[in-house]
C-alpha positions, 0 to 999 in steps of 0.5 A: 434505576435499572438499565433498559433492555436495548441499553444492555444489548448495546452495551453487550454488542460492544464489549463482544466487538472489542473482544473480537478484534482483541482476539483478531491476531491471535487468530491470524498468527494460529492461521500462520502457524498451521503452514508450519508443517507445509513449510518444513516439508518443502525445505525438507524436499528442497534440501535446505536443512540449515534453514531448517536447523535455524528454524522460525526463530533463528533463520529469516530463510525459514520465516520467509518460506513459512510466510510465502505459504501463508501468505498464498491464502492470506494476501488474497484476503487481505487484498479483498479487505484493504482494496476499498481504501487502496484503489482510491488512495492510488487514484488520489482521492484520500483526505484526512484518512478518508476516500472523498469524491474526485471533486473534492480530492487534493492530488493527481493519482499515481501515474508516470514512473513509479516505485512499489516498495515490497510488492511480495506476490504481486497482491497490487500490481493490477492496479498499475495497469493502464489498460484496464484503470484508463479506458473508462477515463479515456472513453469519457474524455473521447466523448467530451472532445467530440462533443466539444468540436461539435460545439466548436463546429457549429460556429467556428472551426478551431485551428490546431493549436487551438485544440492543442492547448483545449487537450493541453487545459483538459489534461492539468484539469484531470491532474486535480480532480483525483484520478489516476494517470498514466503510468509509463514505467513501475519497480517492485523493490522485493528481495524475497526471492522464494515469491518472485515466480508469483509476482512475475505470474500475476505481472504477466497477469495484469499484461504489464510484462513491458512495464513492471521491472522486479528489482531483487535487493532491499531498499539499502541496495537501491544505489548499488544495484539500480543505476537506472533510478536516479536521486529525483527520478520517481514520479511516485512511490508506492507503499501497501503494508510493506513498510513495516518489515523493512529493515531500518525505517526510519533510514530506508525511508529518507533514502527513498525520499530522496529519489522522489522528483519534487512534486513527486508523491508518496501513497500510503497505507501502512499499520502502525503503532497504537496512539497513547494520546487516544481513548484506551491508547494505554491500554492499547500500546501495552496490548499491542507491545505483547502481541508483538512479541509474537507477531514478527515471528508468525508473520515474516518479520512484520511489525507492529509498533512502528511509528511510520507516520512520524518517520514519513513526515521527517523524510525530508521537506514535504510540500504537502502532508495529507495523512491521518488514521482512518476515523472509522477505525475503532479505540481498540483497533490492535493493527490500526492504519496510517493512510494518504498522500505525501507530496515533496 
């Protein structure tokens, strides 16, 4: 019996998606590789022949320019993409790789002293402002406290140390709903010193001047050169895409574990190497293996075959692992994701 017309449309529907997100980083690496000539012309300009005698193979100089240019036109891109999963994931409403509602979230959001690993040109850094992401919140709970003295009001007036311990019971009950808190202090660990001028651009941006410190060194150096962090310091730790281009891993991360305070909590969104235990997953790593051939050297270094998950979870004692893939993303995802909260 042959089959119907919708099945085949069907069938045909998803053999060109799967080809489609197949040929996805290839596209992405020809889209890198046209800020080629941009890239020698501004070494040239600047002088920096070495970099320029070691070139995209030999010389991370190289990589980092070529992946400053092209990242002006792809971060902003990649941010339009990702934030659906980033803004709630800081405002702690991530369970089993899936935004839910406050009300059914498991941690507080991101708040207090906060480290942001690889900011790059500041594609996040507004998502730490107090100003523009607290004050629909802080406009609601005024609404709610002159609501509820007017209740109180109406037959008893309460005492000072009454209404001290009602904002004291509002505040530990916003803390489990999933919201953000807020932050008093934010590092941007960024060693590459060709996108700081945009990172501190989009910092003034974002009116955290006063609050967001660029920390110019690699996350190996963080004892050396920031005494002002101190093992059990951080509130929070923050890592978007980053941690796939940081030297060592699976070391770097346990260092920063072990600046987390207990309690602290680590928000992750992260790609990461294809799982062989899933549909297609041999064929899969095999095709994510070959692109990674490529990949590091298009795109400034980064990874694919990473396994940040399981580097994460062996960090060091977590009082709670909520972190899983997306379900929504397909078998022949070549980049998938890593997503949700860690608490120590």
């Amino acid at each position: 019996m042959a089959p119907s017309p919708s099945r085949l449309v069907g069938a045909f529907t998803t053999l060109k998606q799967t080809l489609l997100a197949l040929l996805g980083p290839w596209v992405f690496m020809a889209l890198s590789a046209s800020y080629l000539p941009t890239t020698i012309l501004s070494l040239l300009r600047q002088r920096r022949f070495l970099a320029l005698l070691g070139g995209p193979l030999l010389s991370n100089e190289f990589q980092s320019v070529w992946f400053g240019h092209f990242w002006s036109l792809a971060g902003p891109q990649v941010r339009s993409m990702a934030e659906e999963n980033v803004v709630p994931l800081l405002e702690g409403r991530v369970v089993k790789g899936q935004v839910v509602p406050k009300s059914e979230a498991h941690a507080p959001g991101v708040g207090g002293v906060v480290l942001e690993i690889g900011p790059g040109s500041g594609m996040w850094v507004s998502l730490f402002s107090d100003e523009k992401y607290l004050k629909d919140e802080e406009e609601q709970g005024r609404g709610e406290e002159e609501e509820g003295l007017s209740a109180s009001w109406a037959t008893i007036t309460p005492s000072s140390e009454q209404l001290q311990q009602q904002q004291q019971q509002k505040q530990a009950t916003k803390k489990v709903v999933g919201s953000r808190q807020r932050i008093t202090q934010v590092y941007g660990i960024e060693p590459n010193y060709g996108i700081h001028p945009l990172l501190q651009h989009n910092i003034a941006q974002a009116g955290l001047s006063q609050t967001y410190t660029i920390l110019p060194f690699g996350i190996e150096d963080i004892e050396r050169y920031a005494p002002q962090i101190q093992p059990e310091s951080l509130d929070c730790i923050v890592s978007i895409l980053c941690l796939c281009s940081i030297p060592e891993p699976q070391k770097n991360i346990a260092i920063l574990y072990r600046y987390l305070k207990p309690g602290g909590r680590w928000f992750v969104y992260e790609h990461v190497k294809c799982c062989s235990n899933k549909p297609g997953g041999w064929f899969m790593n095999a095709y994510q293996a070959f692109v990674n051939l490529f990949w590091p050297i298009c795109l400034g270094g980064c990874q694919l075959r990473r396994d940040t998950g399981r580097y994460l979870r062996e960090a060091g004692p977590w009082t709670d692992i909520d972190l899983a893939q997306p379900p929504k993303e397909p078998w022949h995802q070549t980049v998938p994701h890593v997503y949700g909260i860690l608490t120590k």
